[in-house]
C-alpha positions as CSV (number, residue, x, y, z in Angstrom):
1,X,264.0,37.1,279.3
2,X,261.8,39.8,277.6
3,X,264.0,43.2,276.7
4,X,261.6,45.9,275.6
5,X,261.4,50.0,275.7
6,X,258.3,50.3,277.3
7,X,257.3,50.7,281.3
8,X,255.2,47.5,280.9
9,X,255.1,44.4,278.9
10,X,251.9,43.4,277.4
11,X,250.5,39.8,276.6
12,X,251.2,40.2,273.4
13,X,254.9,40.8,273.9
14,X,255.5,37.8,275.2
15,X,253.6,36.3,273.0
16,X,255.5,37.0,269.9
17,X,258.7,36.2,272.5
18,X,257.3,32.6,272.7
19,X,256.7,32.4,269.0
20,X,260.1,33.2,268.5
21,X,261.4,31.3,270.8
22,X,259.5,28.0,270.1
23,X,258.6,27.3,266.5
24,X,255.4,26.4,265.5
25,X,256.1,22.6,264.0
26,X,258.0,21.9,266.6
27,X,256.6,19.0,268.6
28,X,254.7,20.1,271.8
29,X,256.2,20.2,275.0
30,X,254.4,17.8,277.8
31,X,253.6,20.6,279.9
32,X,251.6,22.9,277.7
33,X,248.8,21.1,278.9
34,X,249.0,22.2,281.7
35,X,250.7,26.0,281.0
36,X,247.7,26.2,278.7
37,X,245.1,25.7,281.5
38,X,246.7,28.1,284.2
39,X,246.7,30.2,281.4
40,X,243.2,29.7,280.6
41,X,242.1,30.0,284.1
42,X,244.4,33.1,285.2
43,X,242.7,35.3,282.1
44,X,239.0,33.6,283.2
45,X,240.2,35.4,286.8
46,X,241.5,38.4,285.1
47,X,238.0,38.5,283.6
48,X,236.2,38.3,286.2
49,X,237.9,41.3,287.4
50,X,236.5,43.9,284.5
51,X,239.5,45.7,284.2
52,X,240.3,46.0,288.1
53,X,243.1,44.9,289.0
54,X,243.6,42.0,291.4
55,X,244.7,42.3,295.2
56,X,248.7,42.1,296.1
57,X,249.7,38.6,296.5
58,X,248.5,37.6,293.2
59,X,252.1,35.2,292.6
60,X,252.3,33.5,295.9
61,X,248.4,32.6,295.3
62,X,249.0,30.7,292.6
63,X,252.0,29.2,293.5
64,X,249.8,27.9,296.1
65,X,247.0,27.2,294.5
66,X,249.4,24.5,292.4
67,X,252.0,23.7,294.9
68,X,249.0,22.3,296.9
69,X,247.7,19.4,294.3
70,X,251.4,18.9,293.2
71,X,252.1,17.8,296.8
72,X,249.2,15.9,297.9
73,X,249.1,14.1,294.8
74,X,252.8,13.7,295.2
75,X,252.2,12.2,298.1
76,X,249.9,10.0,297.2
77,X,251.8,8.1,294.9
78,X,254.6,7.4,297.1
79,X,252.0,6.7,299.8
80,X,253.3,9.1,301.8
81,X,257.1,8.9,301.9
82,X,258.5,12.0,301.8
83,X,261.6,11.3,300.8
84,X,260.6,9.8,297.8
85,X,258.1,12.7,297.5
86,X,261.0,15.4,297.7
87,X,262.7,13.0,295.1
88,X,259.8,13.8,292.4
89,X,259.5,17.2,293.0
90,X,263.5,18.1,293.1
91,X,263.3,19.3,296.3
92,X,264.6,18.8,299.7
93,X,263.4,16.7,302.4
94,X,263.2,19.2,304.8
95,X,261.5,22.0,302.3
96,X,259.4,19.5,301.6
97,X,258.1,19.1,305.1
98,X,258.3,23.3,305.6
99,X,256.1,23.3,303.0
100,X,253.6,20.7,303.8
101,X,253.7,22.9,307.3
102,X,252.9,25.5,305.7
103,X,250.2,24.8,303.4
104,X,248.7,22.8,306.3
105,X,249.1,19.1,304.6
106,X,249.2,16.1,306.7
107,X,251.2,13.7,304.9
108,X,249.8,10.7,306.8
109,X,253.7,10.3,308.7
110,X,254.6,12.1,311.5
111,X,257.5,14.4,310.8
């Protein structure tokens, strides 16, 4: 949770939150791998833009946009058991299958 005075919080904001918050000798954390190349790719985007800002829906797009890969690949390695699936994840069963509804995944079982 950043507290600050202004109307809007800048990048480098949080930042010098996550400095704080995470010392710099501390051993990395398995998943800035991956934190670093959504970050990398959502300021590439932002780039793209040049200065404009992006259309509404910019969260659930991303969300998507990883939700997708995490599930197929998910499934994958469970061959497609989706219980074992919604295991991995930490999810329920039957979000698991909304979801793969939704995002228009066929698991490769019928549901």
């Amino acid at each position: 949770l950043v507290l600050v005075g202004e109307d809007s919080i800048s990048a480098e904001m949080v930042e010098a939150e996550l400095a704080a918050m995470r010392p710099e000798d501390a051993p990395p954390l398995e998943s800035d791998s991956l934190s670093q190349s959504v970050d990398q790719h959502i300021r590439r985007y932002f780039e793209t833009l040049n200065g404009a800002m992006p259309p509404q829906g910019l969260h659930a797009r991303v969300l998507r946009e990883v939700e997708y890969p995490l599930i197929i690949a998910t499934l994958e390695i469970t061959r497609g058991n989706q219980v074992k699936a919604a295991d991995i994840l930490g999810i329920n069963r039957n979000t698991l299958r909304k979801r793969i509804r939704e995002l228009g995944i066929w698991s490769g079982r019928q549901a």
